[in-house]
C-alpha positions as CSV (number, residue, x, y, z in Angstrom):
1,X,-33.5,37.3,219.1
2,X,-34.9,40.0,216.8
3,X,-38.1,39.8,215.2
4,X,-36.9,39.8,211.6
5,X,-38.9,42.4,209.1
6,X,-41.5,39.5,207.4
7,X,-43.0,38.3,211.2
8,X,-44.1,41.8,212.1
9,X,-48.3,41.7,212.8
10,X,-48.7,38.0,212.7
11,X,-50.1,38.0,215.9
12,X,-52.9,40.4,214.8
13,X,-53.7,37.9,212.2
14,X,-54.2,35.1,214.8
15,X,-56.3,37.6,217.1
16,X,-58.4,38.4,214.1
17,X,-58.9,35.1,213.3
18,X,-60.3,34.1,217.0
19,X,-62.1,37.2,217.4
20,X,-64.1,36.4,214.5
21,X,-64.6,32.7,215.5
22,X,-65.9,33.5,218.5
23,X,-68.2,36.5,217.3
24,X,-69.7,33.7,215.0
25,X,-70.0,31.1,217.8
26,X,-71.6,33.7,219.9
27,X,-74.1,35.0,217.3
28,X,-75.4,31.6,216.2
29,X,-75.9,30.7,220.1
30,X,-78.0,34.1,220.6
31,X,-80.4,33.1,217.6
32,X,-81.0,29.9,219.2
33,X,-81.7,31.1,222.1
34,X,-83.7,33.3,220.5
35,X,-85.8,31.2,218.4
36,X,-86.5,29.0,221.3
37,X,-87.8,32.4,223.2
38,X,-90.0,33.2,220.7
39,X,-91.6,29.4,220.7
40,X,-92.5,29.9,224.1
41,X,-94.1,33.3,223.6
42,X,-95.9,31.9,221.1
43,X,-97.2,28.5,222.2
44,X,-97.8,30.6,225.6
45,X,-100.3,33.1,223.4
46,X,-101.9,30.4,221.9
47,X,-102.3,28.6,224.7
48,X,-104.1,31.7,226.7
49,X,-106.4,32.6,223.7
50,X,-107.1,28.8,223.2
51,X,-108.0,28.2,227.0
52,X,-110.3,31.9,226.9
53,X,-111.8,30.2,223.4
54,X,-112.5,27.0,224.4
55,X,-114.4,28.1,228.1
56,X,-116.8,29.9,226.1
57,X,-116.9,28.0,222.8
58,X,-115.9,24.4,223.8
59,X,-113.4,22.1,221.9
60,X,-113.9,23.5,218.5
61,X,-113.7,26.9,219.1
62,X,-110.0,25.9,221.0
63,X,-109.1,24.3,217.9
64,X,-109.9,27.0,215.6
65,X,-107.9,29.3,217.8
66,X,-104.9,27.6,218.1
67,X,-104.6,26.9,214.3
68,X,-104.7,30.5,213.5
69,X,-101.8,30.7,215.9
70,X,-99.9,27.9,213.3
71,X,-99.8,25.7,216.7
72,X,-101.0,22.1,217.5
73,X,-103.3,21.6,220.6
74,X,-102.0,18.8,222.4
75,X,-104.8,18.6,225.1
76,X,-107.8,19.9,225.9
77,X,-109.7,18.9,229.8
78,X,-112.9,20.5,231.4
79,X,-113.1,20.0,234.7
80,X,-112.8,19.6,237.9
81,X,-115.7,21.6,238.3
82,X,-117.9,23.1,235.0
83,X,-116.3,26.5,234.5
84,X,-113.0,24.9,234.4
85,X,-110.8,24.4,231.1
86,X,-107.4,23.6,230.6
87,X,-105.4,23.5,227.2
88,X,-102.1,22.3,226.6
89,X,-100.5,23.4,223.2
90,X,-97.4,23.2,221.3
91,X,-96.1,25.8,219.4
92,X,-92.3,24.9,217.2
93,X,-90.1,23.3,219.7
94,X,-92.0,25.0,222.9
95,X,-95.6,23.5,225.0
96,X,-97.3,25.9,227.3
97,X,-100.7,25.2,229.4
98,X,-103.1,27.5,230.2
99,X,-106.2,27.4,232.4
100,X,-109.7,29.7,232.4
101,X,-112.2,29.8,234.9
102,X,-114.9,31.3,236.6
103,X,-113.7,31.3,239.2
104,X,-113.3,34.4,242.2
């Protein structure tokens, strides 16, 4: 069977058509990914500057910290020992902990 002269290049149409399906399947998974990334960088930041805040300035000072970062602090410990502090905080879909001490 020939190919008659109106079905030449419908094949590139198909291919076109997937190619671009995919590239727009694969770009919208990358910015998700993405986004998600950059949550955790940030609730991780927050989390280390709220933890350094609150070992010198206590609760409030945490607080203040991790709102400038546009986060929420989800907890906030002292302890086991008195130069000990932990934070927990929340940052878009992402929660990071951090811990300061005195410790050696």
């Amino acid at each position: 069977m020939r190919a008659s002269r109106c079905d030449r290049g419908q094949a590139v149409v198909v291919v076109l058509f997937v190619a671009t399906v995919l590239f727009v399947v694969m770009s919208s998974a990358l910015v998700a990914v993405g986004g998600r990334m950059i949550d955790r960088a940030r609730a991780q930041t927050a989390a280390d500057a709220a933890a350094l805040a609150a070992f010198v300035g206590g609760l409030e000072a945490a607080e203040t910290v991790v709102q400038r970062h546009g986060s929420v602090l989800v907890s906030f410990t002292r302890g086991p020992s008195a130069g000990h502090v932990t934070v927990v905080v929340r940052s878009g879909t992402a929660t990071a902990r951090a811990v300061a001490t005195d410790a050696p």
